[in-house]
C-alpha positions as CSV (number, residue, x, y, z in Angstrom):
1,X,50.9,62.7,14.2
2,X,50.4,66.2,15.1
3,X,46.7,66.0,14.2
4,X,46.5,62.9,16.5
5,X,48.3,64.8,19.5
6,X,46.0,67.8,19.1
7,X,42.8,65.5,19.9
8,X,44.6,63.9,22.4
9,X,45.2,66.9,24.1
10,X,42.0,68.8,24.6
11,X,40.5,65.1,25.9
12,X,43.2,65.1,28.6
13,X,43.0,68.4,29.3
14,X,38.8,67.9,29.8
15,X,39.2,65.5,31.8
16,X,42.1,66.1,34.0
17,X,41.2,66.4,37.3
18,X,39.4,63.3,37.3
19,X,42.7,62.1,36.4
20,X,44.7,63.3,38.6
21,X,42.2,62.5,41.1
22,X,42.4,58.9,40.5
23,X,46.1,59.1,39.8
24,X,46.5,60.3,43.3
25,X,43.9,57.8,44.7
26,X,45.5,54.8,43.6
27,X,48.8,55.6,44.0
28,X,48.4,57.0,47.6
29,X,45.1,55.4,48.7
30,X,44.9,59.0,50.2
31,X,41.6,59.9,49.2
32,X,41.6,63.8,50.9
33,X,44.7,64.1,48.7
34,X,43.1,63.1,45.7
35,X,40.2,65.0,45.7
36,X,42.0,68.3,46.5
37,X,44.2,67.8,44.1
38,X,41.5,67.2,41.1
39,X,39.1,69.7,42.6
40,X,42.0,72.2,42.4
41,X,43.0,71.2,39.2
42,X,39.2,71.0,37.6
43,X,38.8,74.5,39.4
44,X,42.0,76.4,37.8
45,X,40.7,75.0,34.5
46,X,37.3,76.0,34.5
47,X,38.6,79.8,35.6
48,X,41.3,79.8,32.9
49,X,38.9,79.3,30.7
50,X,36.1,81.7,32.4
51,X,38.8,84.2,32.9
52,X,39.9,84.2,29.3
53,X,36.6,84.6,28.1
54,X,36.4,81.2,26.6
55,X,33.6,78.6,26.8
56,X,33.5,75.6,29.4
57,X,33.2,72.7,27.7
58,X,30.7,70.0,29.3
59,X,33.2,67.3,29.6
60,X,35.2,70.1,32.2
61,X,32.2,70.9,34.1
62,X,31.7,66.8,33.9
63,X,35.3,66.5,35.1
64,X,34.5,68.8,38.2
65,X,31.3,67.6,39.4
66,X,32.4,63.8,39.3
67,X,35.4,64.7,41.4
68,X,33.6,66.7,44.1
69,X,31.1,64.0,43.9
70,X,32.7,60.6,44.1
71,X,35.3,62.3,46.1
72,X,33.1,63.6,49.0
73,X,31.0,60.8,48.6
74,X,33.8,58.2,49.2
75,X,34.8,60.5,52.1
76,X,31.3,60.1,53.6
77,X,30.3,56.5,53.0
78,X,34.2,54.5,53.7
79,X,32.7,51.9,51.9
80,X,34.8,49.9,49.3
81,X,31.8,49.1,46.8
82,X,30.7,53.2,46.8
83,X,34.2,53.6,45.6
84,X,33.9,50.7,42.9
85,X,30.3,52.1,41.6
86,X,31.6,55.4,41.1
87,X,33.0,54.8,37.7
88,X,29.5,53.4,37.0
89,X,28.2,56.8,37.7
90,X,30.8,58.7,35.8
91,X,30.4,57.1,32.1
92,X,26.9,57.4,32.4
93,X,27.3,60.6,33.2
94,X,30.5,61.7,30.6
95,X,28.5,59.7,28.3
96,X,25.0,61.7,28.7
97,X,27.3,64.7,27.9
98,X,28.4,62.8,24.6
99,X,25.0,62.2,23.4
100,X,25.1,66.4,22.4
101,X,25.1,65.9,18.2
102,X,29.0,67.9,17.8
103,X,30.2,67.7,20.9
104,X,33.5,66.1,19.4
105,X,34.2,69.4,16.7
106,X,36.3,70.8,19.9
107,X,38.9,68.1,19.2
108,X,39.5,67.8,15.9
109,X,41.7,69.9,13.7
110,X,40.5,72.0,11.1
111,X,41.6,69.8,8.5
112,X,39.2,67.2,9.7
113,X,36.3,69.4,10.3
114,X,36.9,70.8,6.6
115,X,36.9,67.1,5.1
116,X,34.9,64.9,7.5
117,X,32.6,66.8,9.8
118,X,29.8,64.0,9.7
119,X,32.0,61.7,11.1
120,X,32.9,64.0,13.8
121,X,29.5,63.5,14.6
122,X,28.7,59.5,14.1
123,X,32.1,59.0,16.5
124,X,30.5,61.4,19.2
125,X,27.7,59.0,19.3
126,X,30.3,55.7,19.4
127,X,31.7,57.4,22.5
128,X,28.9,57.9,24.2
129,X,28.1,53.9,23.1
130,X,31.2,53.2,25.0
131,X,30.9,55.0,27.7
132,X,27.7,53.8,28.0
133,X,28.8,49.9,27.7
134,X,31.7,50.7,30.3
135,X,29.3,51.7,32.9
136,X,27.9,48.4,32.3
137,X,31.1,46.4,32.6
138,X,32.3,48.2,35.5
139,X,29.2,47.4,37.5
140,X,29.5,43.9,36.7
141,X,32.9,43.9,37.6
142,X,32.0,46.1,41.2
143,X,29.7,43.2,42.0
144,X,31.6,40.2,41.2
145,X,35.5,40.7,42.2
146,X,37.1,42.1,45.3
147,X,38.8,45.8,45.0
148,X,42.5,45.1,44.3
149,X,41.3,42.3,41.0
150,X,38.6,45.0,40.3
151,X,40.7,48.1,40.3
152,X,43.4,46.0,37.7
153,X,40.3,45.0,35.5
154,X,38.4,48.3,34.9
155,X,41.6,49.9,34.7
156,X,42.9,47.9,31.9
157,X,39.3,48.1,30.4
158,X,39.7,51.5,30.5
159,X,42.8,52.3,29.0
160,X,42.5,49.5,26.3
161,X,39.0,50.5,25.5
162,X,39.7,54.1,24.7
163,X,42.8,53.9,23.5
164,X,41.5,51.4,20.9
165,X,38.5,53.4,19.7
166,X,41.0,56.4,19.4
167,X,42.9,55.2,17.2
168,X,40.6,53.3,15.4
169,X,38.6,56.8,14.7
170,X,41.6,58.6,13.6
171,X,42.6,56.4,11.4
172,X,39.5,55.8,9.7
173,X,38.4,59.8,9.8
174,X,42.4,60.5,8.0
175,X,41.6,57.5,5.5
176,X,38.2,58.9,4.6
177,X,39.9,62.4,4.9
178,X,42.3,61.7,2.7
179,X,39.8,60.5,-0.1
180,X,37.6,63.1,0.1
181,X,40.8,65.5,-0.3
182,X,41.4,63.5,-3.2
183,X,38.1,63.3,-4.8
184,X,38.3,67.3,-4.6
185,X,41.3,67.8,-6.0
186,X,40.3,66.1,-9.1
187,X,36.8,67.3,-9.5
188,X,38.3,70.6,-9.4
């Protein structure tokens, strides 16, 4: 479990403020508030991280241009459909950034980058397959259903999708894990 919630974690924390910008967004339907709040939020991360001499990951500089993006874009055009394409946009664009070979060794523990590094790698290129087939769905979906049945379809797409191939990955990287851990034990 605690290998599980360390992943977890660093993939919130990447994309955050695009979370809390939709968050806001669809709980308000206050769009200012929404992207202020993710721009601050993607902002304080990026200079935590800049401040404590630490790397930005691409998925946080992702995080920070989709909100100031689709945020001031929404702002400008009032239309309903920009606002329904913009996810389009964004897993193209998060999964561009997941087509970098290793971009998943940042969330995995070292116990799985000791024992199954090359799957680090294949499931970076599954996400980005994802990603890549939920910016197809979604702009299906934008074209073909009204905002309110649209919001409650992507949404569940979302969460289901991802939550799915999350746990199908860490389950299959701690099996193999676990039998490579094996098979050095005894060869040893």
């Amino acid at each position: 479990m605690k290998n599980l919630l360390h992943s977890a974690k660093f993939l919130l924390l990447d994309l955050a403020g695009v979370l809390l910008f939709f968050l806001l967004y669809s709980l308000t339907h206050n769009l200012a508030l929404g992207v202020i709040a993710g721009l601050v939020l993607a902002l304080a991360q990026i200079g935590w991280e800049i401040l404590h001499k630490k790397p930005v990951d691409t998925l946080q500089w992702i995080s920070l241009i989709t909100v100031l993006a689709s945020g001031a874009g929404t702002l400008h055009s009032g239309n309903p459909l920009y606002v329904m394409l913009q996810p389009t946009a964004i897993y193209l664009l998060v999964g561009w950034a997941m087509l970098k070979r290793g971009w998943m060794t940042r969330y995995l523990p070292p116990d799985a980058m000791e024992y199954v590094p090359d799957l680090a790698i294949t499931f970076g290129y599954v996400w980005a397959g994802l990603m890549f087939l939920s910016a197809a769905i979604n702009l299906n979906l934008a074209f073909h259903l009204d905002v309110k049945s649209w919001g409650a379809a992507i949404s569940t797409w979302g969460i289901a999708s991802k939550s799915a191939l999350f746990f199908v990955q860490f389950c299959v990287m701690r099996f193999i894990g676990r039998r490579r851990y094996r098979a050095r034990i005894v060869a040893v």
